[in-house]
PDB file of N, CA, C and O in Angstrom:
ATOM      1  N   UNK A   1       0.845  -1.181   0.000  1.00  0.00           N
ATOM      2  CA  UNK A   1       0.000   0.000   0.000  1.00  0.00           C
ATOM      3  C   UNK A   1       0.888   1.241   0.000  1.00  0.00           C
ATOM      4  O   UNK A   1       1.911   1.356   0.674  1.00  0.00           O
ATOM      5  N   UNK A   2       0.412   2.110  -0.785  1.00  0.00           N
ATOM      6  CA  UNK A   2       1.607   3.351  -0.520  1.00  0.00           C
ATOM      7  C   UNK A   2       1.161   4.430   0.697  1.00  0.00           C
ATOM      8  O   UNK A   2       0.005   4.528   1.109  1.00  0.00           O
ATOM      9  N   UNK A   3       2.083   5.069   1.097  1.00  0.00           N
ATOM     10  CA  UNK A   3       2.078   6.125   2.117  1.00  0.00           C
ATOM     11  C   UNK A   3       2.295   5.492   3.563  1.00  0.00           C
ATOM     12  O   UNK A   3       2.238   6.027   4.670  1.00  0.00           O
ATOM     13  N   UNK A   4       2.606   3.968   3.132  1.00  0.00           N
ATOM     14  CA  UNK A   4       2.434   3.209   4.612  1.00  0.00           C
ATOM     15  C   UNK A   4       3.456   3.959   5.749  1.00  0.00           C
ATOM     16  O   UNK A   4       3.614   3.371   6.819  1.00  0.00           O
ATOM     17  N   UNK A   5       4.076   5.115   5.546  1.00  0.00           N
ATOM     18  CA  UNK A   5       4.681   5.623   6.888  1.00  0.00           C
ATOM     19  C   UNK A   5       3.904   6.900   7.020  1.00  0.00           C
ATOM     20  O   UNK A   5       4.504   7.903   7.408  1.00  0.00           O
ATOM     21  N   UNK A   6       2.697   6.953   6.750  1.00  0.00           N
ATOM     22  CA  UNK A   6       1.817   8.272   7.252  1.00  0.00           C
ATOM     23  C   UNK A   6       0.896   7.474   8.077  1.00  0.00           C
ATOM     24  O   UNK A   6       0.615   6.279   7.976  1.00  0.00           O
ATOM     25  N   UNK A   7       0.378   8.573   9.115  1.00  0.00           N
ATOM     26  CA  UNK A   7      -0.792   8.330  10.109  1.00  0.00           C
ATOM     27  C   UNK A   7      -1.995   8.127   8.704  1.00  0.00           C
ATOM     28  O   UNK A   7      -1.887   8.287   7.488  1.00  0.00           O
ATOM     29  N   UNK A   8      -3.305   7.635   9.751  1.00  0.00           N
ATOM     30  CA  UNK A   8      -4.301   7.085   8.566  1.00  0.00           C
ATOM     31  C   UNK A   8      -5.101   8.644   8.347  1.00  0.00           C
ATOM     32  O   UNK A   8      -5.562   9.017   7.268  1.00  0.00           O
ATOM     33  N   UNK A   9      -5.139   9.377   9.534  1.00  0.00           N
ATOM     34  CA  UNK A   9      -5.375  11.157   9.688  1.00  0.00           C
ATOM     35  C   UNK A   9      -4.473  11.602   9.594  1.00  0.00           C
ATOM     36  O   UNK A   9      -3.732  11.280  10.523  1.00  0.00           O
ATOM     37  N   UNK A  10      -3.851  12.532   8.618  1.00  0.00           N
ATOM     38  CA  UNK A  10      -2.962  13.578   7.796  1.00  0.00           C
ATOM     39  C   UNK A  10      -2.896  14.960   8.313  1.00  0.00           C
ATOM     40  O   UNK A  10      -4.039  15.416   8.268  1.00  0.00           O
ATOM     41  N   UNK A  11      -2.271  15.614   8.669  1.00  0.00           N
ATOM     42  CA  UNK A  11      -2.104  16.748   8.626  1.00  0.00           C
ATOM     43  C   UNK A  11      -1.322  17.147   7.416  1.00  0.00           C
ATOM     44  O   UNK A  11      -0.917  16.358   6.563  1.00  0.00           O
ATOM     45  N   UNK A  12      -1.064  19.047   7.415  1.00  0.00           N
ATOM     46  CA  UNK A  12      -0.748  19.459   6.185  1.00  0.00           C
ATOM     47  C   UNK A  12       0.251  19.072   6.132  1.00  0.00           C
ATOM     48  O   UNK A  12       0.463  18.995   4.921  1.00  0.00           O
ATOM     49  N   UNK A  13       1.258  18.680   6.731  1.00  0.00           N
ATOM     50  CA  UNK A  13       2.523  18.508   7.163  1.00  0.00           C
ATOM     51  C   UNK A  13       2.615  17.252   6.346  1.00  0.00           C
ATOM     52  O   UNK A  13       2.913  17.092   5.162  1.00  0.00           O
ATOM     53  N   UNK A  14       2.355  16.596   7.077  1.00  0.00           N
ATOM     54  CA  UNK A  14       2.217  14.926   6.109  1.00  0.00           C
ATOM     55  C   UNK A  14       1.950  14.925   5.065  1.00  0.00           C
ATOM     56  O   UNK A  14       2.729  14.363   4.295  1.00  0.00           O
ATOM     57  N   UNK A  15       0.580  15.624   4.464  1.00  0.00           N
ATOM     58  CA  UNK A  15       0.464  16.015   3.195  1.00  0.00           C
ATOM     59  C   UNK A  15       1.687  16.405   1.981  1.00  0.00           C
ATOM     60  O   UNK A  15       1.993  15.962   0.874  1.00  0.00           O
ATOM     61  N   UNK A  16       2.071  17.269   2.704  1.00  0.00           N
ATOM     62  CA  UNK A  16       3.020  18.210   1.907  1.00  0.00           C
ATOM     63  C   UNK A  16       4.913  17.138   1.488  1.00  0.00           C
ATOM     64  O   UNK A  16       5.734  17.241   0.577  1.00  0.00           O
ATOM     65  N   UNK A  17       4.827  16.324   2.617  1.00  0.00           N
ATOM     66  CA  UNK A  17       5.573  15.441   2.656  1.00  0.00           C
ATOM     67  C   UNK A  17       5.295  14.372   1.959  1.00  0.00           C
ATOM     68  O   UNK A  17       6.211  13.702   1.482  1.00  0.00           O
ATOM     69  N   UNK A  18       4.409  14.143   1.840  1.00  0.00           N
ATOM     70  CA  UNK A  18       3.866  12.628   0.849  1.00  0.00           C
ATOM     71  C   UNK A  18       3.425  13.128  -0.834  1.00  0.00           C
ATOM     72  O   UNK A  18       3.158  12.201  -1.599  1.00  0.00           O
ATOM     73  N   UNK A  19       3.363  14.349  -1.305  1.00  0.00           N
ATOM     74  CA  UNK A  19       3.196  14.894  -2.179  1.00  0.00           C
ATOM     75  C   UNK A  19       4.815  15.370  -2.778  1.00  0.00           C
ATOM     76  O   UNK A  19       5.233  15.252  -3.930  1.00  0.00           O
ATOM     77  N   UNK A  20       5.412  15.840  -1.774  1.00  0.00           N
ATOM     78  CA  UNK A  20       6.552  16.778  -2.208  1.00  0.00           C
ATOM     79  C   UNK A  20       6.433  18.052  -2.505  1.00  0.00           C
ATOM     80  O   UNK A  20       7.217  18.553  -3.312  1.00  0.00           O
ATOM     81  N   UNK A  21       5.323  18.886  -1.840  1.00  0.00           N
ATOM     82  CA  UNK A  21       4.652  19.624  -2.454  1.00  0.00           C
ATOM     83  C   UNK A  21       4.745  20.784  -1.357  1.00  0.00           C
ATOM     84  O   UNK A  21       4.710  20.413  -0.184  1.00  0.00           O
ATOM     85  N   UNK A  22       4.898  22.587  -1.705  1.00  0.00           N
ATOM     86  CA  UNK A  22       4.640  22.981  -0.455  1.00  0.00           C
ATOM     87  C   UNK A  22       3.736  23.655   0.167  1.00  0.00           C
ATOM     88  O   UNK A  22       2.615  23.272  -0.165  1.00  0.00           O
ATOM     89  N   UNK A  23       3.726  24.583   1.006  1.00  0.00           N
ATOM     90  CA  UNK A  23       2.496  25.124   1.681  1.00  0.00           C
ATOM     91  C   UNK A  23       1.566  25.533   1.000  1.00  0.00           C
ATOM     92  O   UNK A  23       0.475  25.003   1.209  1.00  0.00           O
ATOM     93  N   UNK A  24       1.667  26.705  -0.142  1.00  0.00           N
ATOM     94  CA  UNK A  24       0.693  26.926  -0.249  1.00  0.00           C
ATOM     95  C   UNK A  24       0.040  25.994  -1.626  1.00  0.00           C
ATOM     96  O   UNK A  24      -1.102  26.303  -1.966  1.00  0.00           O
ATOM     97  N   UNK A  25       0.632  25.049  -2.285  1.00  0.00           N
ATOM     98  CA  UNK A  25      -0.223  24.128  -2.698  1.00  0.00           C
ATOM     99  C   UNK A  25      -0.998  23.134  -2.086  1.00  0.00           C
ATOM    100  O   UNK A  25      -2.103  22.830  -2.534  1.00  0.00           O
ATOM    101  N   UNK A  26      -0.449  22.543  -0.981  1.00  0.00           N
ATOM    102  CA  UNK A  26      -0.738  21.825  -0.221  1.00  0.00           C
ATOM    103  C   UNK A  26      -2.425  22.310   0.259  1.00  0.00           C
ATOM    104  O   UNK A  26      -3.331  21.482   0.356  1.00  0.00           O
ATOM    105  N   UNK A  27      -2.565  23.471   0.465  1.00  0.00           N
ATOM    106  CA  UNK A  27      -3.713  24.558   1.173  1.00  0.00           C
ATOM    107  C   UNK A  27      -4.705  24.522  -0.083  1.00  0.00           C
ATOM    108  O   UNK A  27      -5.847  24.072   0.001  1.00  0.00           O
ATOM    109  N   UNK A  28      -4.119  25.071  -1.323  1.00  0.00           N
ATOM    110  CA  UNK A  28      -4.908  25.015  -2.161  1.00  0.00           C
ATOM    111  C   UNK A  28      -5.695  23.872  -2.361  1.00  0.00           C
ATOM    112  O   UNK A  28      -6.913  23.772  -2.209  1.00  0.00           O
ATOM    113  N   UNK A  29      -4.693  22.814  -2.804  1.00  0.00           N
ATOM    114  CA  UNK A  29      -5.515  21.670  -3.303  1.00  0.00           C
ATOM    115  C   UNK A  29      -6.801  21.203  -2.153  1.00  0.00           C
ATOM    116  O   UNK A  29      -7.913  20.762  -2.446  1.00  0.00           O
ATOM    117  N   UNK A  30      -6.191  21.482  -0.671  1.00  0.00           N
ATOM    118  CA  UNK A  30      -7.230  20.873  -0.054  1.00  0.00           C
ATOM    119  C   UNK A  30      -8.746  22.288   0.113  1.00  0.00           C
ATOM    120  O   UNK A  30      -9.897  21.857   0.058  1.00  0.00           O
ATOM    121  N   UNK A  31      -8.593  23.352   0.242  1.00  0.00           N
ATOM    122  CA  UNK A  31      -9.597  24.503   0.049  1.00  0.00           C
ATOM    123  C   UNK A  31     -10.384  24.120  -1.399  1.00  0.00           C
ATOM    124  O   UNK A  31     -11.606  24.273  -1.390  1.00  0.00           O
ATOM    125  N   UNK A  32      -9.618  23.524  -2.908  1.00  0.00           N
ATOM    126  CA  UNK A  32     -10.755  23.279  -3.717  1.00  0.00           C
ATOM    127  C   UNK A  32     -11.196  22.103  -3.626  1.00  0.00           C
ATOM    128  O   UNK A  32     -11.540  21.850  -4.781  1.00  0.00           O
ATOM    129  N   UNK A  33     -11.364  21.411  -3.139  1.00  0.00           N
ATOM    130  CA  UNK A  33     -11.850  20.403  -2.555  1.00  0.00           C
ATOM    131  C   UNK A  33     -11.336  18.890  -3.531  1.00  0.00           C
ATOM    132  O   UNK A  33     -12.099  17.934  -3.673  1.00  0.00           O
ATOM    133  N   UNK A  34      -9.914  18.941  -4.129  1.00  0.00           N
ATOM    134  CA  UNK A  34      -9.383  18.170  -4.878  1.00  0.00           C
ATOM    135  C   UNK A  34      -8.845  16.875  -3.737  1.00  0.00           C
ATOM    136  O   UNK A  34      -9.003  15.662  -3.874  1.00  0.00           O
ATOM    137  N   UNK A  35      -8.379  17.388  -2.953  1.00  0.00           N
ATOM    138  CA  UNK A  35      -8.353  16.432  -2.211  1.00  0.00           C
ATOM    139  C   UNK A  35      -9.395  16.699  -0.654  1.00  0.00           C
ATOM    140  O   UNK A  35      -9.430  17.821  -0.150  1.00  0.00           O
ATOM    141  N   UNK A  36      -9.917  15.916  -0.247  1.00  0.00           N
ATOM    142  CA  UNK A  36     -10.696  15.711   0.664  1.00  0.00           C
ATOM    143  C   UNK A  36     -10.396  15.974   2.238  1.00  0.00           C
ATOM    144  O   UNK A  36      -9.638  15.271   2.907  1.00  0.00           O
ATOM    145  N   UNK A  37     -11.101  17.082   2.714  1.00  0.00           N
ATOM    146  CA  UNK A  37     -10.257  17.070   4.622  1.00  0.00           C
ATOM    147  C   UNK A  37     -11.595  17.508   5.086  1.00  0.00           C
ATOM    148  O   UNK A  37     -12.626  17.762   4.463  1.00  0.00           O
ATOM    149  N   UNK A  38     -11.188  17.537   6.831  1.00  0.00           N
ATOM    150  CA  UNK A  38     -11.967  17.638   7.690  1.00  0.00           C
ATOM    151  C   UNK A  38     -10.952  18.807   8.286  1.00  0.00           C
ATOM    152  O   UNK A  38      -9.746  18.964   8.093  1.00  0.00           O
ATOM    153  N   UNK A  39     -12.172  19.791   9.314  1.00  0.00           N
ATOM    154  CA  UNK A  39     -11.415  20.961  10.418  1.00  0.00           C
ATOM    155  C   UNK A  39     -11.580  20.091  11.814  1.00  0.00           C
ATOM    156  O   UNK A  39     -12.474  19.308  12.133  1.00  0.00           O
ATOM    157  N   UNK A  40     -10.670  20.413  12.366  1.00  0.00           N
ATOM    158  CA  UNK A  40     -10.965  19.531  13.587  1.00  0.00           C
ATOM    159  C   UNK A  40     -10.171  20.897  14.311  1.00  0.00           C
ATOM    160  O   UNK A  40      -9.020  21.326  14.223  1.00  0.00           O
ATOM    161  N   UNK A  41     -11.449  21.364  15.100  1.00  0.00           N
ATOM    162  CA  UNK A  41     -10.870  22.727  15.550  1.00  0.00           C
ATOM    163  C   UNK A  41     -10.529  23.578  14.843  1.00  0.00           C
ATOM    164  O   UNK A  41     -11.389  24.040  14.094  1.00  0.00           O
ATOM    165  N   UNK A  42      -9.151  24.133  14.789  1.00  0.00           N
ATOM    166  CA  UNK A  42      -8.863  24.935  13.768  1.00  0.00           C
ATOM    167  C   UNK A  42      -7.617  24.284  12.944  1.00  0.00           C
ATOM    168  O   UNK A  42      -6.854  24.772  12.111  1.00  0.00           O
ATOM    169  N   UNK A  43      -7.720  22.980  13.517  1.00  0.00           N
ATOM    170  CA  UNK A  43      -6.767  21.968  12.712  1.00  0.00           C
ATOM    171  C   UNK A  43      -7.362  21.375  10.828  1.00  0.00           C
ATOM    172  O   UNK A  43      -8.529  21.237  10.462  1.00  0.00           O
ATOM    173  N   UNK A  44      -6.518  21.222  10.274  1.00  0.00           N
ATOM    174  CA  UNK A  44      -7.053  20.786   8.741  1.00  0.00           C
ATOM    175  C   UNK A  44      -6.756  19.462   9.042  1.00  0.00           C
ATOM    176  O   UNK A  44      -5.775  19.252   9.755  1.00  0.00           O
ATOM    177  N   UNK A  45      -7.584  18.296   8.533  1.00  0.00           N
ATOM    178  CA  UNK A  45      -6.771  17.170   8.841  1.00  0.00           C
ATOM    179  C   UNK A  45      -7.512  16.033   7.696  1.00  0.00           C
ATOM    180  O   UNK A  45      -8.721  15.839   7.571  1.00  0.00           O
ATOM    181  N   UNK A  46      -6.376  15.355   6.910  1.00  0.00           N
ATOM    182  CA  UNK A  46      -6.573  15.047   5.566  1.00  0.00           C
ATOM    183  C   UNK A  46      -6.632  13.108   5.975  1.00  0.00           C
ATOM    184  O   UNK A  46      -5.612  12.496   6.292  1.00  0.00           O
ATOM    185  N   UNK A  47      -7.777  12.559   5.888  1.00  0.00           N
ATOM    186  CA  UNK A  47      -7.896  10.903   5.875  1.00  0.00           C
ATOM    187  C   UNK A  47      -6.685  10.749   4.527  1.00  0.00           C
ATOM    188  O   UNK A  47      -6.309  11.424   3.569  1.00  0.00           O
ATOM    189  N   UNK A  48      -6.444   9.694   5.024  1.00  0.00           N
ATOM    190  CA  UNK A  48      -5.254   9.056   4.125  1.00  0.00           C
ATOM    191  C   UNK A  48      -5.997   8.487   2.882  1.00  0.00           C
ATOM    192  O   UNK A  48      -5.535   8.709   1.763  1.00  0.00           O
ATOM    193  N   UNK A  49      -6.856   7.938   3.003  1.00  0.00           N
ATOM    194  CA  UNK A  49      -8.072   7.377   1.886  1.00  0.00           C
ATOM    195  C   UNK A  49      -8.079   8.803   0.824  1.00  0.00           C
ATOM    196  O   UNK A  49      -7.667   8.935  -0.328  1.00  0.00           O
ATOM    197  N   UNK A  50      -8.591   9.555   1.560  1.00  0.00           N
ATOM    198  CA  UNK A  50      -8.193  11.016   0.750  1.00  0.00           C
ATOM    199  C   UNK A  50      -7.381  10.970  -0.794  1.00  0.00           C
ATOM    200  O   UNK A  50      -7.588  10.839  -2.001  1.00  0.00           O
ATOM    201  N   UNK A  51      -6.205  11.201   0.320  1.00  0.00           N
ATOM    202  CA  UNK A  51      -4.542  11.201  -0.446  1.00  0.00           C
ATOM    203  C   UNK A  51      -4.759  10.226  -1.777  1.00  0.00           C
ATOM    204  O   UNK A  51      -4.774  10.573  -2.958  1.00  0.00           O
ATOM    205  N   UNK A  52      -4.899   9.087  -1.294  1.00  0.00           N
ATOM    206  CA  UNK A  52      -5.099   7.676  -2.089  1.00  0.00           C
ATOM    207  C   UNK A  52      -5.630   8.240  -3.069  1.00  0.00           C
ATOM    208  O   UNK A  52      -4.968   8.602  -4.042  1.00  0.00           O
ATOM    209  N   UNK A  53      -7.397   8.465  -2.926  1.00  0.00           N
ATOM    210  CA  UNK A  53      -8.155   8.988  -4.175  1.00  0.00           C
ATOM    211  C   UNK A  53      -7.455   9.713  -5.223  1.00  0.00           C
ATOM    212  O   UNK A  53      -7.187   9.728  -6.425  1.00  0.00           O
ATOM    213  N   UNK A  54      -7.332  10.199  -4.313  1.00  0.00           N
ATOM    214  CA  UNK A  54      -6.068  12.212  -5.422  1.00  0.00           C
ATOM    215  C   UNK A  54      -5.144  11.183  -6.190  1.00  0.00           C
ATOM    216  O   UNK A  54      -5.138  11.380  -7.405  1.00  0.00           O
ATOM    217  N   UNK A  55      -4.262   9.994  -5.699  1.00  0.00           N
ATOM    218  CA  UNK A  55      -3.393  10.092  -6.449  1.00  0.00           C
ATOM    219  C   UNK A  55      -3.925   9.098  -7.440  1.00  0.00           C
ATOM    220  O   UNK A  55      -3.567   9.207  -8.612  1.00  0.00           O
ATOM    221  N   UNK A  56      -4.693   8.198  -7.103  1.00  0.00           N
ATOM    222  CA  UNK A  56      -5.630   7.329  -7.911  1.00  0.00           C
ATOM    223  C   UNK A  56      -6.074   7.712  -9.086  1.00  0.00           C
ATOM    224  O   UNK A  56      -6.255   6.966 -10.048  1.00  0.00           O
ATOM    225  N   UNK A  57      -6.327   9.282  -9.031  1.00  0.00           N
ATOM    226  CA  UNK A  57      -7.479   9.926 -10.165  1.00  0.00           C
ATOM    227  C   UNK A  57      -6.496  10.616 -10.977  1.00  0.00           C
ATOM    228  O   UNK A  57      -6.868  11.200 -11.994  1.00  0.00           O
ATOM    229  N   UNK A  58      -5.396  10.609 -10.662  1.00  0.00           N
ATOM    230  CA  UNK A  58      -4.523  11.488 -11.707  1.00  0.00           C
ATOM    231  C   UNK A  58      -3.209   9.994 -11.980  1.00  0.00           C
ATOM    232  O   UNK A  58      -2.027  10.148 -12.284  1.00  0.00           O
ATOM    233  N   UNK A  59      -3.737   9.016 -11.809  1.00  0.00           N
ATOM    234  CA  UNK A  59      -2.680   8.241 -12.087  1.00  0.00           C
ATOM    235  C   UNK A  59      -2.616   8.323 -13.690  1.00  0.00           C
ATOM    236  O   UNK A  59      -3.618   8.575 -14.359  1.00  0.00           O
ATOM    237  N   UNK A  60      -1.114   8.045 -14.351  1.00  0.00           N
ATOM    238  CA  UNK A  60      -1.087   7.690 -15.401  1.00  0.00           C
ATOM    239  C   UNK A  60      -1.103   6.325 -15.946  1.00  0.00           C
ATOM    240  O   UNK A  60      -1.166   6.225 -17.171  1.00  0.00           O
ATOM    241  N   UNK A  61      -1.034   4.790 -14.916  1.00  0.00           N
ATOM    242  CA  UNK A  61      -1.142   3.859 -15.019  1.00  0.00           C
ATOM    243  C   UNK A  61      -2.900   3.082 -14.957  1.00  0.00           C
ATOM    244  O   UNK A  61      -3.111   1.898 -14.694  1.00  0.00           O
ATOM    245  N   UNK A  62      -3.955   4.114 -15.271  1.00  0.00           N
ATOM    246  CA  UNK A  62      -4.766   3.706 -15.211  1.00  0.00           C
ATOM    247  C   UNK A  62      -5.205   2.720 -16.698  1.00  0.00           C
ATOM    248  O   UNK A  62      -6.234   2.047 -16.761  1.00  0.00           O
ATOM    249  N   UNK A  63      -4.464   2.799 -17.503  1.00  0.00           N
ATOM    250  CA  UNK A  63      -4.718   2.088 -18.866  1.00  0.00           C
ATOM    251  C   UNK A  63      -5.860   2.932 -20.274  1.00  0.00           C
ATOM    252  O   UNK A  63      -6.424   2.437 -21.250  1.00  0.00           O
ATOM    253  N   UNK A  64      -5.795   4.415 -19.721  1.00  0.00           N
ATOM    254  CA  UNK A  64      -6.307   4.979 -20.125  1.00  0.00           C
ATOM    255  C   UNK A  64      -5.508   5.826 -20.927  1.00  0.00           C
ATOM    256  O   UNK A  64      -4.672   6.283 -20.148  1.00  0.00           O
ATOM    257  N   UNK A  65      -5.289   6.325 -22.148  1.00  0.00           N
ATOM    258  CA  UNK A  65      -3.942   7.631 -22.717  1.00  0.00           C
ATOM    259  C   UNK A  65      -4.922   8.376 -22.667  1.00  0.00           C
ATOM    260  O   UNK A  65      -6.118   8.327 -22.958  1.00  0.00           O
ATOM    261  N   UNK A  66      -3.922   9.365 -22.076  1.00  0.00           N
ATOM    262  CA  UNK A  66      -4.625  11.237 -22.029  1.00  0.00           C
ATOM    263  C   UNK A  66      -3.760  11.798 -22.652  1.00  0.00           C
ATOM    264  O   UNK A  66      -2.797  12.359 -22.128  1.00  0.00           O
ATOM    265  N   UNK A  67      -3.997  11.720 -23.946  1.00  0.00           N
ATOM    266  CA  UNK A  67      -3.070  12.406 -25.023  1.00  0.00           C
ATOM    267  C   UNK A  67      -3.952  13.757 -25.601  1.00  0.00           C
ATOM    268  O   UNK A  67      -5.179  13.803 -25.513  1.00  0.00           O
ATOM    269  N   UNK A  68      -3.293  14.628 -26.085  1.00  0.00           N
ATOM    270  CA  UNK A  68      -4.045  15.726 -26.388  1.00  0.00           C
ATOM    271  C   UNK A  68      -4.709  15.620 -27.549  1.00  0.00           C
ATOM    272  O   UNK A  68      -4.541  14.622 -28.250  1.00  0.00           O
ATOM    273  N   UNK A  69      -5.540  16.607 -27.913  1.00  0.00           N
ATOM    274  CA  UNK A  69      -6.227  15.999 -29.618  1.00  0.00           C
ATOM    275  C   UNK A  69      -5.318  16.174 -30.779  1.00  0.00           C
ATOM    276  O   UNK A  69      -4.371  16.961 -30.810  1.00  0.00           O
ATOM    277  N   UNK A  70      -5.612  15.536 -31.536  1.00  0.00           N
ATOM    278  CA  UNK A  70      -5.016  15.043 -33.037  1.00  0.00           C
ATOM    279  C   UNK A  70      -5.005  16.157 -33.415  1.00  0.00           C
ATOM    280  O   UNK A  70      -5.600  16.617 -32.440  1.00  0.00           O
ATOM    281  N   UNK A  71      -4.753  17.343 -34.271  1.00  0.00           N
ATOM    282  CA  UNK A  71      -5.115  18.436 -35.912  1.00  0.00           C
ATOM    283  C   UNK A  71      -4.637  18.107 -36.102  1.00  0.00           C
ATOM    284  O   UNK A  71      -3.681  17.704 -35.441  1.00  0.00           O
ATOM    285  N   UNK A  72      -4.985  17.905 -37.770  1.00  0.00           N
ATOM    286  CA  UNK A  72      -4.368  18.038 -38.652  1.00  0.00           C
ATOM    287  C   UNK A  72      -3.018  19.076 -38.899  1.00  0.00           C
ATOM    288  O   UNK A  72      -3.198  20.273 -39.125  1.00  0.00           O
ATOM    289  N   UNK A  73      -1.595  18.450 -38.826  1.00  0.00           N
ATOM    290  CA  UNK A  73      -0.869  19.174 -39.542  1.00  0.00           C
ATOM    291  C   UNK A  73      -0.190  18.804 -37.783  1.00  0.00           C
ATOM    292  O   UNK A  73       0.811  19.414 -37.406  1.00  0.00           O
ATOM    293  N   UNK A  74      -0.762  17.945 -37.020  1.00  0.00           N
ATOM    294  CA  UNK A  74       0.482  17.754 -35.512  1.00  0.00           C
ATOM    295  C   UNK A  74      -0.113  18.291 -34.268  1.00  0.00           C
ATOM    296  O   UNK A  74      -0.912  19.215 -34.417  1.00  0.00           O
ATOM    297  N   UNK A  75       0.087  17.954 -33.291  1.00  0.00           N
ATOM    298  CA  UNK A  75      -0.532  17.779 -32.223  1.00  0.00           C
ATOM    299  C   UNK A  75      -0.286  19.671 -31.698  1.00  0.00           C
ATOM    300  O   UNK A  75       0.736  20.348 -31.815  1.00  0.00           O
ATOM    301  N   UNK A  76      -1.378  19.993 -31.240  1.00  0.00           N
ATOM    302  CA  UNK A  76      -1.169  21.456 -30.593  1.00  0.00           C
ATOM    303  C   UNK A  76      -1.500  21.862 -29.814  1.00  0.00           C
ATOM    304  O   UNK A  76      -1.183  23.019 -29.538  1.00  0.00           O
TER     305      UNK A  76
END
């Protein structure tokens, strides 16, 4: 399973560490609701299931190509 050295409840911290990613993306992604959290107080705190989804939905190993469209005359 991946992320197996994060708690199963995330903070941004963890987040940002399991992404590689920093503060203020980390904030963003979870404010548009791309990845999934709870306030606990005035704490942000991200389920690991979460994380999973996010990286699930942008995988490139899904067997799907997300190639851009064809024109005529080469890809643009």
């Amino acid at each position: 399973m991946l992320f197996t050295q994060y708690p199963d409840i995330m903070s941004i911290s963890d987040l940002r560490s399991a992404l590689g990613i920093g503060r203020t993306k980390a904030y963003e992604l979870v404010s548009s609701g791309e990845i999934r959290s709870i306030k606990v107080g005035k704490a942000i705190r991200i389920p690991k299931t979460s994380l999973l989804d996010y990286v699930k939905e942008r995988s490139y190993n899904t067997g799907e190509v997300n190639r851009p469209p064809f024109h005529e005359g080469g890809i643009q």
